[in-house]
py3Dmol code that shows the C-alpha trace and the ligand (Angstrom):
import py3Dmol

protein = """\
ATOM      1  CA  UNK A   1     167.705  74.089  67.019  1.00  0.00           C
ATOM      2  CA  UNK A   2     168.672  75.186  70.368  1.00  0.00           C
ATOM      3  CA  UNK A   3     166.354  77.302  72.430  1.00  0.00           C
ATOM      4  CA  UNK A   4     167.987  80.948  72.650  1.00  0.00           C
ATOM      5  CA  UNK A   5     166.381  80.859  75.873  1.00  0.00           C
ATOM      6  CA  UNK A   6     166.583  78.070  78.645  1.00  0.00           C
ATOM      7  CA  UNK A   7     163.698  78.183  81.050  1.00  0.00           C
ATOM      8  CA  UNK A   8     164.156  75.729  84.227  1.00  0.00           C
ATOM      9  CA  UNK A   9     160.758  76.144  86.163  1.00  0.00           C
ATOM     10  CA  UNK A  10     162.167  75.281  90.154  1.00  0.00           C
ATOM     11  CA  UNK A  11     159.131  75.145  92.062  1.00  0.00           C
ATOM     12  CA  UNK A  12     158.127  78.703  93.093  1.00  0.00           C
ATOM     13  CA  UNK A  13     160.638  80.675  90.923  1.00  0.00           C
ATOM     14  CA  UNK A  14     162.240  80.205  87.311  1.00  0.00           C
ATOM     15  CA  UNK A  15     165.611  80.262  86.069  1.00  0.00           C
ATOM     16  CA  UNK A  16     165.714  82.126  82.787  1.00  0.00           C
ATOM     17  CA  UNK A  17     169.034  81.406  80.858  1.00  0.00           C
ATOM     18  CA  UNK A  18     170.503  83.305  77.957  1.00  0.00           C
ATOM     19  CA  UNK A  19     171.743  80.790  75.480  1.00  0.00           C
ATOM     20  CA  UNK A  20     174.000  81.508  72.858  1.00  0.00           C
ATOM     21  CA  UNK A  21     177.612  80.803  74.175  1.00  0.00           C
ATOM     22  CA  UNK A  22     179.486  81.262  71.125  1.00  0.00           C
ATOM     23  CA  UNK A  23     178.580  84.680  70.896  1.00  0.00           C
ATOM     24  CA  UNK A  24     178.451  85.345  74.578  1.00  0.00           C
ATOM     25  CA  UNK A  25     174.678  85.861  74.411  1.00  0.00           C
ATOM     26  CA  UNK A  26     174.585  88.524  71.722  1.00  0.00           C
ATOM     27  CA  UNK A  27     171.636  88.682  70.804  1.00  0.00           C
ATOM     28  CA  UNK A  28     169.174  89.178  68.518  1.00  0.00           C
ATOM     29  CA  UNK A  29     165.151  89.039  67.425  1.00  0.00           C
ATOM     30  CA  UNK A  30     164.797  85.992  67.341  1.00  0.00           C
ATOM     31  CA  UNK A  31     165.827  85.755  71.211  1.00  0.00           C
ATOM     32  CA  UNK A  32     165.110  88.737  72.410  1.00  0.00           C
ATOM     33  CA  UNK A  33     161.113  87.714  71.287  1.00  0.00           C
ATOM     34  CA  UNK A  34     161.739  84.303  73.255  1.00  0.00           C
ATOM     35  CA  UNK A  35     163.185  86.447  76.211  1.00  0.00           C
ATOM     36  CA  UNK A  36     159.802  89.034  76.293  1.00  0.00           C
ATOM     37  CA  UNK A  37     157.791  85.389  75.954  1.00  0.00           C
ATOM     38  CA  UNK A  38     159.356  83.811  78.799  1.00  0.00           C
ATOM     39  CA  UNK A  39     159.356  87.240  80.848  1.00  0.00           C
ATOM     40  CA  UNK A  40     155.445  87.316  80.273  1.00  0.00           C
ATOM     41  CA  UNK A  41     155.021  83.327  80.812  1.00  0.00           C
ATOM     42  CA  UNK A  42     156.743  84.054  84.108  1.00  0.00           C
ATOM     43  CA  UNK A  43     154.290  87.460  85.154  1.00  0.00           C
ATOM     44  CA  UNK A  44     151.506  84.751  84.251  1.00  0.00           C
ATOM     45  CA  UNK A  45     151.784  82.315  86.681  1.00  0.00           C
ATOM     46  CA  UNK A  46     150.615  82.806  89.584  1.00  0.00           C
ATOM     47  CA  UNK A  47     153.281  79.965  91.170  1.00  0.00           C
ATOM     48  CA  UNK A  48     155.845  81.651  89.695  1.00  0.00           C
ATOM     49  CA  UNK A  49     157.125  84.118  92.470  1.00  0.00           C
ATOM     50  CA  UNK A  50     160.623  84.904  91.436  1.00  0.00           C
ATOM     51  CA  UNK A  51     162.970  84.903  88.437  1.00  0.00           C
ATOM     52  CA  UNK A  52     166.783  84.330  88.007  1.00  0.00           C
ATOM     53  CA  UNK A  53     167.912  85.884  84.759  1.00  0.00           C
ATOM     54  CA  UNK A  54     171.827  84.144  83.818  1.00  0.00           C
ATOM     55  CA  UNK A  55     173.849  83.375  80.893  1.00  0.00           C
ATOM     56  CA  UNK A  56     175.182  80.320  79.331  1.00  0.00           C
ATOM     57  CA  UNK A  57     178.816  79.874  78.672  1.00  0.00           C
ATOM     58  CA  UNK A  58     181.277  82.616  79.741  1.00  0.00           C
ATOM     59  CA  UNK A  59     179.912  85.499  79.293  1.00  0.00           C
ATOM     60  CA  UNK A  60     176.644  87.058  80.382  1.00  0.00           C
ATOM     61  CA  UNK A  61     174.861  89.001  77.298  1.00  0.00           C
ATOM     62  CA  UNK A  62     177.144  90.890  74.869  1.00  0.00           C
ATOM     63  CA  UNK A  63     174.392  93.347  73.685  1.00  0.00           C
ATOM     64  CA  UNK A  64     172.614  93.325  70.301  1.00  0.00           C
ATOM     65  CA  UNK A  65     174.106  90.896  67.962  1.00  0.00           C
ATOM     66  CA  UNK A  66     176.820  92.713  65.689  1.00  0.00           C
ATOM     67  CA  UNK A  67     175.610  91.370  62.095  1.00  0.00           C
ATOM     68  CA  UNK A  68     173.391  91.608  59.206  1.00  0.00           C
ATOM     69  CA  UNK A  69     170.685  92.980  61.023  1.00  0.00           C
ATOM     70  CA  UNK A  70     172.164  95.905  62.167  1.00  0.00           C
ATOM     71  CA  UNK A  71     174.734  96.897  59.074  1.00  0.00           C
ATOM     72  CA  UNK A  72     173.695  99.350  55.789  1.00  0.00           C
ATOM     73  CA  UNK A  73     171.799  96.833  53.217  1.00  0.00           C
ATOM     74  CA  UNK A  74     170.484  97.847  49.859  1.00  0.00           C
ATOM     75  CA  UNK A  75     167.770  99.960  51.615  1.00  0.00           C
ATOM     76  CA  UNK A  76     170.046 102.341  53.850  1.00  0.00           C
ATOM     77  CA  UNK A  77     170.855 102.133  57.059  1.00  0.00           C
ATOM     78  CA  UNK A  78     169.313  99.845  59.564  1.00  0.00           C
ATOM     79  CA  UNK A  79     166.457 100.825  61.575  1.00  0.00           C
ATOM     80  CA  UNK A  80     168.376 100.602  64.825  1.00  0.00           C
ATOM     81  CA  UNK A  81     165.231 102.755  66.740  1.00  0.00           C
ATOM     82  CA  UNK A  82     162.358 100.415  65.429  1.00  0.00           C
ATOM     83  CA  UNK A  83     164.812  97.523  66.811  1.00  0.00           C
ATOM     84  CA  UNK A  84     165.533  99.010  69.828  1.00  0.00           C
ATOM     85  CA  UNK A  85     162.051 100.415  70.847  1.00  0.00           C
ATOM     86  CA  UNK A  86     159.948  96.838  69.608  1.00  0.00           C
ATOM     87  CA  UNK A  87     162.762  94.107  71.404  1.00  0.00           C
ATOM     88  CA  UNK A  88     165.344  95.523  73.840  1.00  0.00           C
ATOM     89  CA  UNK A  89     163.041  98.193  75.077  1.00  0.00           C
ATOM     90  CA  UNK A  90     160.712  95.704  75.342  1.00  0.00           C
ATOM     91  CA  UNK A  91     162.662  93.715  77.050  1.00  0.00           C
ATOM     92  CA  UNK A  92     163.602  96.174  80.099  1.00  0.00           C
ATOM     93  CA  UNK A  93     160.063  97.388  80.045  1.00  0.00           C
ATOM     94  CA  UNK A  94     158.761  93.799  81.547  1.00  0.00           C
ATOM     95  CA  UNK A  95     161.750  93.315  83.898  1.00  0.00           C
ATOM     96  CA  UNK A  96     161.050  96.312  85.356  1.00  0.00           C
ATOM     97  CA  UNK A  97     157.079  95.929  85.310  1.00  0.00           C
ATOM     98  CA  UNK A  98     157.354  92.056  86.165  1.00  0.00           C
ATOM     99  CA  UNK A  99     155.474  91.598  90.172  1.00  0.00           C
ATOM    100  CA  UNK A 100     157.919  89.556  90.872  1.00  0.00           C
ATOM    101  CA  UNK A 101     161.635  89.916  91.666  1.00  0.00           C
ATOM    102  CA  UNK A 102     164.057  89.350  89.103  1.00  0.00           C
ATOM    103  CA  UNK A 103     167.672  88.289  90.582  1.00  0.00           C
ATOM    104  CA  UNK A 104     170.251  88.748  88.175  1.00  0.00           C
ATOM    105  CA  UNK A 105     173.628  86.342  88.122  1.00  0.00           C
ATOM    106  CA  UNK A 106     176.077  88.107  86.270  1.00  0.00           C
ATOM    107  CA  UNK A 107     178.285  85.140  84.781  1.00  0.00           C
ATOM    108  CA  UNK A 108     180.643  87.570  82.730  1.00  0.00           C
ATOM    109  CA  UNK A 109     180.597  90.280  80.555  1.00  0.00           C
ATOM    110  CA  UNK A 110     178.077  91.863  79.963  1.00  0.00           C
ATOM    111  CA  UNK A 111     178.471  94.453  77.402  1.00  0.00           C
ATOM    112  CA  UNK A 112     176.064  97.259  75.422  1.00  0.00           C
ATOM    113  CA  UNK A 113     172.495  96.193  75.873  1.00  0.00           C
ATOM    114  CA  UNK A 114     173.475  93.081  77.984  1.00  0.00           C
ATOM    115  CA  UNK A 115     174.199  95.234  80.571  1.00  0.00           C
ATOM    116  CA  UNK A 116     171.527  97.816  80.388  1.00  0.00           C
ATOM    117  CA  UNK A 117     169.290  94.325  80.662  1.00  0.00           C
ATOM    118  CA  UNK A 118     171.482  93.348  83.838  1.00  0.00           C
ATOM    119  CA  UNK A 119     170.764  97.055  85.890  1.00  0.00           C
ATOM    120  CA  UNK A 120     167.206  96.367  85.123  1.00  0.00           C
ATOM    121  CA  UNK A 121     166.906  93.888  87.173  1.00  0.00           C
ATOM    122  CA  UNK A 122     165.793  94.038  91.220  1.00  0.00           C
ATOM    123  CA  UNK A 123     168.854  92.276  92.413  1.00  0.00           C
ATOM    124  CA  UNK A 124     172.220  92.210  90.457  1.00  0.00           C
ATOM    125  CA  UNK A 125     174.722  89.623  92.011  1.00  0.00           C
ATOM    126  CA  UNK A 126     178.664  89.017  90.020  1.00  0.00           C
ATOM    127  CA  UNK A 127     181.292  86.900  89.127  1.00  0.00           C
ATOM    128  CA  UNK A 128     184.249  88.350  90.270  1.00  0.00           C
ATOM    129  CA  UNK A 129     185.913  87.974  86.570  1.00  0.00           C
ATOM    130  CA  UNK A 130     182.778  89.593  85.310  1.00  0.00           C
ATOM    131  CA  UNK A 131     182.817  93.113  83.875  1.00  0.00           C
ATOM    132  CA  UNK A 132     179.901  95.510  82.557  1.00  0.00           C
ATOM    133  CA  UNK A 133     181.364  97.637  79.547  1.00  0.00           C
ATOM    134  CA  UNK A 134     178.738 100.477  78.730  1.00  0.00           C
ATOM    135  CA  UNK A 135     180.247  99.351  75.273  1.00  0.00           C
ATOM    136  CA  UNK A 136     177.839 101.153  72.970  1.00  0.00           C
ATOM    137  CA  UNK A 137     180.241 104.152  71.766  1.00  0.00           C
ATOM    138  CA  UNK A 138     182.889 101.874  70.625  1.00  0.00           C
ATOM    139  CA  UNK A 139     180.748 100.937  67.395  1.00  0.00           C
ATOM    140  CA  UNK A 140     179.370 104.590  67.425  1.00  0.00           C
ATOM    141  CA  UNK A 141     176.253 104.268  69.495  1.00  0.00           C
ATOM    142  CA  UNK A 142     174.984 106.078  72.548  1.00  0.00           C
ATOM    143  CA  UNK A 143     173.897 104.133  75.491  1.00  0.00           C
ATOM    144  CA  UNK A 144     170.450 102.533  75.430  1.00  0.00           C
ATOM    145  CA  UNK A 145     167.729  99.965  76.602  1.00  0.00           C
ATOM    146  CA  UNK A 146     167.818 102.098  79.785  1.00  0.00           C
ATOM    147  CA  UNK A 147     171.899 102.694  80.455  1.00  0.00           C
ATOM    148  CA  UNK A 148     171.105 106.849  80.073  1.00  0.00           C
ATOM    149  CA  UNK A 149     168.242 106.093  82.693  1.00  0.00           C
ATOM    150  CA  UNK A 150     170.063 103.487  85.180  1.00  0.00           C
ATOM    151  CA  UNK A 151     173.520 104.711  85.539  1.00  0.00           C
ATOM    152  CA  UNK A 152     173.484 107.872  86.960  1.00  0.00           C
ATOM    153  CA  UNK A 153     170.956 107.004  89.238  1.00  0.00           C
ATOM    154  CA  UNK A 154     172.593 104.056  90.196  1.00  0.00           C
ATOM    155  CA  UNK A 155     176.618 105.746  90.316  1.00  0.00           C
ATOM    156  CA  UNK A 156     176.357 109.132  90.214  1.00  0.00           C
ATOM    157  CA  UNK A 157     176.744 111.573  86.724  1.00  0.00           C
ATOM    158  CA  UNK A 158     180.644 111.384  86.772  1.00  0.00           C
ATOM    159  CA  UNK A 159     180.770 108.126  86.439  1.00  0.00           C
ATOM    160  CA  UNK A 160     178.206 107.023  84.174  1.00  0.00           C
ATOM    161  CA  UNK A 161     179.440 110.007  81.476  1.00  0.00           C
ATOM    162  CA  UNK A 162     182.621 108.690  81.773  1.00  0.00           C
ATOM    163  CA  UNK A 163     181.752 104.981  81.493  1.00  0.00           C
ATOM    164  CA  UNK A 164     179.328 105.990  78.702  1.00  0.00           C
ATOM    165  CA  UNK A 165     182.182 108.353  76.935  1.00  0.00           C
ATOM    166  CA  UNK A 166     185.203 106.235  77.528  1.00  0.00           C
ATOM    167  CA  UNK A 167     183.920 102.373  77.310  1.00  0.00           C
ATOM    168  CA  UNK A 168     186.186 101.361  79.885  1.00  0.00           C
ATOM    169  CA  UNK A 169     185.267  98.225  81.603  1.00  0.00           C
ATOM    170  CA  UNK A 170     183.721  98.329  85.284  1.00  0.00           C
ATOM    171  CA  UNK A 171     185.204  95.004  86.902  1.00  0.00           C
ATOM    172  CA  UNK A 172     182.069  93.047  88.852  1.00  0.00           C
ATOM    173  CA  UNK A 173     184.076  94.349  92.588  1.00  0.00           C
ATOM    174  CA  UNK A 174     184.097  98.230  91.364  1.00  0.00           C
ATOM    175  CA  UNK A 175     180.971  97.816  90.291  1.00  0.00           C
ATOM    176  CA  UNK A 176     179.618  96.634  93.414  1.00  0.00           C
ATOM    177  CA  UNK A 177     181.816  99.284  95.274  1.00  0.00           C
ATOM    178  CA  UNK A 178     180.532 102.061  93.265  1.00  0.00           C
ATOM    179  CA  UNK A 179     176.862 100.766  94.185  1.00  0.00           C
ATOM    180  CA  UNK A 180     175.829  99.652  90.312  1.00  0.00           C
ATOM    181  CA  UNK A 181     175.307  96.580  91.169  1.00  0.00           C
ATOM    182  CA  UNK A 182     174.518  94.636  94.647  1.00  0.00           C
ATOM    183  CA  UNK A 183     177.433  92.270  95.205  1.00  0.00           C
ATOM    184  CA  UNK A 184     180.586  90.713  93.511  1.00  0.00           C
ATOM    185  CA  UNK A 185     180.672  87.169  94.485  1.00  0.00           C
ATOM    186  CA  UNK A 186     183.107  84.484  94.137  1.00  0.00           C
ATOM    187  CA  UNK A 187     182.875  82.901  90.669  1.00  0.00           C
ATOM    188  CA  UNK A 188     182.351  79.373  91.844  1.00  0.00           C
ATOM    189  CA  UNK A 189     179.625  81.000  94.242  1.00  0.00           C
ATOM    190  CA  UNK A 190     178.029  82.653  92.201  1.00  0.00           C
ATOM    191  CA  UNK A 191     175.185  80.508  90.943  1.00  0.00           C
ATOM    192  CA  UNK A 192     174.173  78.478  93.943  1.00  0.00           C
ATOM    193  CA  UNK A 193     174.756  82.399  95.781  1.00  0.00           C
ATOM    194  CA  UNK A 194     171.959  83.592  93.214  1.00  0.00           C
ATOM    195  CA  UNK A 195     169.445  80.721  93.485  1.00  0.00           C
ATOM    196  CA  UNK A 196     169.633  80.851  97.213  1.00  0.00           C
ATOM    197  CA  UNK A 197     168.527  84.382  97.421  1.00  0.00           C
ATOM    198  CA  UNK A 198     166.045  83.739  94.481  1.00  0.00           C
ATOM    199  CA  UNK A 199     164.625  80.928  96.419  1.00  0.00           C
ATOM    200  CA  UNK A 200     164.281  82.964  99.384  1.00  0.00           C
ATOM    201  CA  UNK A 201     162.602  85.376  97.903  1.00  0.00           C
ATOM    202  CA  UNK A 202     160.131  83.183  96.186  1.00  0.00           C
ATOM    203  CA  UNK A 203     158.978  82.552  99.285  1.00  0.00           C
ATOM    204  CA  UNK A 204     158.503  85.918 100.724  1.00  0.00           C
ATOM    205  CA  UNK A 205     155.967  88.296 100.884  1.00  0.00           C
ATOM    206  CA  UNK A 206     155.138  88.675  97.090  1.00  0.00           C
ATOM    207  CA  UNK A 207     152.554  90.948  97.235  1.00  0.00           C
ATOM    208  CA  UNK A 208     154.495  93.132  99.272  1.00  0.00           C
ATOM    209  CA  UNK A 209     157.641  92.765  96.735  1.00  0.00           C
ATOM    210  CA  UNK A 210     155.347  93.860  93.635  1.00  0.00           C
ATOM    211  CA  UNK A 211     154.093  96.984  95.407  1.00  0.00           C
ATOM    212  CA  UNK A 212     158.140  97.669  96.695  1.00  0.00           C
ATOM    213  CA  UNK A 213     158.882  97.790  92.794  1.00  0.00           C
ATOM    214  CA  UNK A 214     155.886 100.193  92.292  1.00  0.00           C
ATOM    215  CA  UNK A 215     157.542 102.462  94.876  1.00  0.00           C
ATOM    216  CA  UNK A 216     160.960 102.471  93.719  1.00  0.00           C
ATOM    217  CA  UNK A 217     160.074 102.547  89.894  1.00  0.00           C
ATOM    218  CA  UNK A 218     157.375 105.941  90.895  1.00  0.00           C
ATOM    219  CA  UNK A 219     160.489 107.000  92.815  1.00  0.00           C
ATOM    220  CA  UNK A 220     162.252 107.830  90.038  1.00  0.00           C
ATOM    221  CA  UNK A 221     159.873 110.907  88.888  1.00  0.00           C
ATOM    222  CA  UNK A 222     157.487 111.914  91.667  1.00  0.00           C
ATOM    223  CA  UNK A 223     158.094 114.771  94.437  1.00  0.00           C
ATOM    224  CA  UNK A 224     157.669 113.755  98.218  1.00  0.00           C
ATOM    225  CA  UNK A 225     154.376 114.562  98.634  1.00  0.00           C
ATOM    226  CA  UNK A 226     153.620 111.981  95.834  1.00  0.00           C
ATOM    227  CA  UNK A 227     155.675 109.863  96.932  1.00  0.00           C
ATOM    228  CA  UNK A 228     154.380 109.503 100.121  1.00  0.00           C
ATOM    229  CA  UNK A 229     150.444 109.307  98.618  1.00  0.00           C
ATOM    230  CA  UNK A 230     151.852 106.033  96.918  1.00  0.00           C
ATOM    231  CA  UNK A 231     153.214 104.762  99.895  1.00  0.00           C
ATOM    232  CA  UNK A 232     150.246 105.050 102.061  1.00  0.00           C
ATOM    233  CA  UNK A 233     148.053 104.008  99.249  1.00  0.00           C
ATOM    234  CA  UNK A 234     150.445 100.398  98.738  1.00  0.00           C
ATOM    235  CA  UNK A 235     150.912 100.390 102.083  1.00  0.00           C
ATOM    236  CA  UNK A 236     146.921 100.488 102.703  1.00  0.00           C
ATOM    237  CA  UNK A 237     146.846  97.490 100.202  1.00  0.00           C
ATOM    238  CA  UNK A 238     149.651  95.362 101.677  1.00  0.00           C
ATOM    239  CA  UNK A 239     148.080  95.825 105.469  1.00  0.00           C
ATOM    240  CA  UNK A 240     145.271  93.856 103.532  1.00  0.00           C
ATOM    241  CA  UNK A 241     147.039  91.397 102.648  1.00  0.00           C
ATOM    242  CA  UNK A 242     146.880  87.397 104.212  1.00  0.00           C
ATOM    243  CA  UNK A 243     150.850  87.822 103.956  1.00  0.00           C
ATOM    244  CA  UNK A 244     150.834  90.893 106.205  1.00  0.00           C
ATOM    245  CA  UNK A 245     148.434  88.765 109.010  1.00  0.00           C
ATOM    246  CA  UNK A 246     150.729  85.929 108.850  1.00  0.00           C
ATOM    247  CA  UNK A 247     153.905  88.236 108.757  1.00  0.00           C
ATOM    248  CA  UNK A 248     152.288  89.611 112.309  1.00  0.00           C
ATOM    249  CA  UNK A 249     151.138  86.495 113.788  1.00  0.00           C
ATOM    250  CA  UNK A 250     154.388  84.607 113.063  1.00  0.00           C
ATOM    251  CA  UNK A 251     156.029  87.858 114.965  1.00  0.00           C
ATOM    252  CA  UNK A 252     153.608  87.488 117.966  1.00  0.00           C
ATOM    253  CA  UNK A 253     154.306  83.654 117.632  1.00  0.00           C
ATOM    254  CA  UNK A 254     158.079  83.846 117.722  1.00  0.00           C
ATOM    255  CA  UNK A 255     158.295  81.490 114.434  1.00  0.00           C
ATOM    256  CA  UNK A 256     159.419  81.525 110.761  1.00  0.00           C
ATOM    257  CA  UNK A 257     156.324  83.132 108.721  1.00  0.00           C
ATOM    258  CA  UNK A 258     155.043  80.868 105.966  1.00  0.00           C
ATOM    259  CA  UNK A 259     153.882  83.375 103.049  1.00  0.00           C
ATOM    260  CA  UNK A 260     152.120  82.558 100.583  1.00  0.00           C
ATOM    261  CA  UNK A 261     152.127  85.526  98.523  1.00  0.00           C
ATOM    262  CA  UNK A 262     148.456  85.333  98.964  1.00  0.00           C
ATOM    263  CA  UNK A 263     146.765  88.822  99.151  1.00  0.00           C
ATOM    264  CA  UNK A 264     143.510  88.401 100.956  1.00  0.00           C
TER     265      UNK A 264
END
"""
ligand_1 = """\
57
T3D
O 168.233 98.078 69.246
C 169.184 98.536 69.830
O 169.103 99.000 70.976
C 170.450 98.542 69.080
C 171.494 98.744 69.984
C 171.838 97.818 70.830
C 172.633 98.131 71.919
C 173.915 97.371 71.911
O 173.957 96.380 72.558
S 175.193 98.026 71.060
C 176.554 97.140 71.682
C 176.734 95.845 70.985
N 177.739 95.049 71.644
C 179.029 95.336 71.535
O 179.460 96.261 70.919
C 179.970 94.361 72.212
C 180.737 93.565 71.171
N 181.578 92.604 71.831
C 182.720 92.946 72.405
O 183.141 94.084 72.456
C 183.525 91.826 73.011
O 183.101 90.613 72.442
C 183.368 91.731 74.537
C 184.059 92.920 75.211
C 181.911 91.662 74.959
C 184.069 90.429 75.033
O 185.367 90.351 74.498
P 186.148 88.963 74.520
O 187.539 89.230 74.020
O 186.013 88.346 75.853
O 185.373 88.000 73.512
P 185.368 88.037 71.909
O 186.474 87.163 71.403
O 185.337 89.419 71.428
O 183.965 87.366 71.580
C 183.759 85.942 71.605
C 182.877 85.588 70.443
O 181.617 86.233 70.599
C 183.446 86.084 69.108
O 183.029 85.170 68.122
P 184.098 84.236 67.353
O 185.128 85.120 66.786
O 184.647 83.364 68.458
O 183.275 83.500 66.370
C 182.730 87.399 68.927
O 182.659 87.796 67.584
C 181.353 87.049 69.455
N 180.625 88.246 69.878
C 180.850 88.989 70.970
N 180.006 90.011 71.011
C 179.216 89.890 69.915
C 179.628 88.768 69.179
N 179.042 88.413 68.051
C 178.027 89.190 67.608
N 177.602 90.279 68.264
C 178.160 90.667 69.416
N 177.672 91.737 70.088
"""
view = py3Dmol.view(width=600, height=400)
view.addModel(protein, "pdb")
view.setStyle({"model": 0}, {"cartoon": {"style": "trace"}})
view.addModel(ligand_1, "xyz")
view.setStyle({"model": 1}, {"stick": {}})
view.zoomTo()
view.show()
């Protein structure tokens, strides 16, 4: 059988690949468990310092597989919460809580969950014939595994009621214009686009990228004063860090730094 999930380990990051073409990624438990797996293997290693999250085929992720699983059976209705807060919650939990970055190449659409999974990510680069379609109303759902959370943060409450209310499809260039996502690239570009700046920053500063995702993600609730606590506090941490000597010597030096990701 085919692994729902590709991993291709490349040195200092990992390529994670959603693989189920034929139903442009939908998916299900049975990948969704292999995706939290591989997520987990990744925050693990220690040589792992960056991830690249993609899809297989032409499309990117088209949410939660649209089957058995999630129709009325002899029992009642499905339990669409227990599903959604044990595997895709699950799922955008660990990208978000991951130390490492996680670069995501949108390859097409990516629709319902897929592209709640997508805006969880650190880094979202597109095909330009991609599209995110906050899809869930269409079957009589409301937005989840973060969408409610993400997009009006990310592009403002207009917009993301309106996506959210109306289904429409965001093309990968308004997306990128609106500021949902950070850049629409050609769709021959896209990949080698994506592991370049994965590759990059698997050799940055990882220490310093982990506590950058603390920030952002303590953003989200605390006050300035609080905010500013946390900053001196990772910043305290980071100024401890081998990575922060070499960052200054290689200044002083007028050369490249080599990071290591080391912290003392
Ligand atoms: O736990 C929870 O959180 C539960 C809730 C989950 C959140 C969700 O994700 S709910 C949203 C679920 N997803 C959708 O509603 C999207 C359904 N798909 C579509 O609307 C369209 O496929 C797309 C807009 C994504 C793409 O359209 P198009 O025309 O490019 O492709 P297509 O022809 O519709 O799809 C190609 C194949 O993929 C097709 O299979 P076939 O006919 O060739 O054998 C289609 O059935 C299959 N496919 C696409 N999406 C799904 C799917 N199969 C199962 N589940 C899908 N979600």
């Amino acid at each position: 059988m085919t692994d729902p999930i590709r991993v291709e380990p490349r040195g200092a990051w990992r390529k994670l690949v959603l693989n189920r073409p034929d139903k442009l990624n939908a998916v299900n438990e049975a990948m969704l468990t292999a995706l939290m797996d591989a997520l987990d293997a990744a925050g693990a290693d220690p040589t792992c310092r960056a991830v690249l999250l993609t899809g297989e085929g032409r499309g990117f992720c088209a949410g939660q597989e649209l089957g058995p699983a999630v129709m009325p059976g002899p029992d009642g209705p499905p339990d669409i919460e227990r599903l959604a807060a044990s595997y895709h919650h699950q799922v955008v939990r660990r990208l978000r809580a991951l130390p490492v970055p996680v670069v995501c190449a949108v390859n097409g659409v990516a629709a319902g969950a897929g592209a709640s999974f997508a805006l969880a990510c650190d880094i979202v680069l597109a095909a330009r014939s991609a599209s995110f379609v906050i899809a869930f109303a269409r079957i009589g759902l409301v937005p989840d595994s973060g969408a409610s959370f993400f997009l009006p943060r990310l592009i403002g409450e207009a917009r993301a009621r309106a996506l959210a209310l109306t289904t429409e499809p965001v093309p990968a260039a308004q997306a990128e214009a609106w500021g949902m996502i950070w850049r629409a690239v050609d769709d021959a570009a896209l990949l080698e686009e994506a592991e370049a700046l994965t590759a990059r920053l698997a050799a940055g500063p990882t220490g310093a990228y982990a506590r950058i995702k603390q920030e952002f993600a303590a953003s989200a609730t605390n006050d300035l004063p609080a905010q500013l606590a946390l900053e001196a506090r990772l910043q305290g941490e980071a100024g401890r860090s081998a990575d922060f000597a070499e960052g200054v010597r290689a200044f002083l030096e007028k050369r490249p730094a080599a990071f290591t990701g080391r912290e003392g």
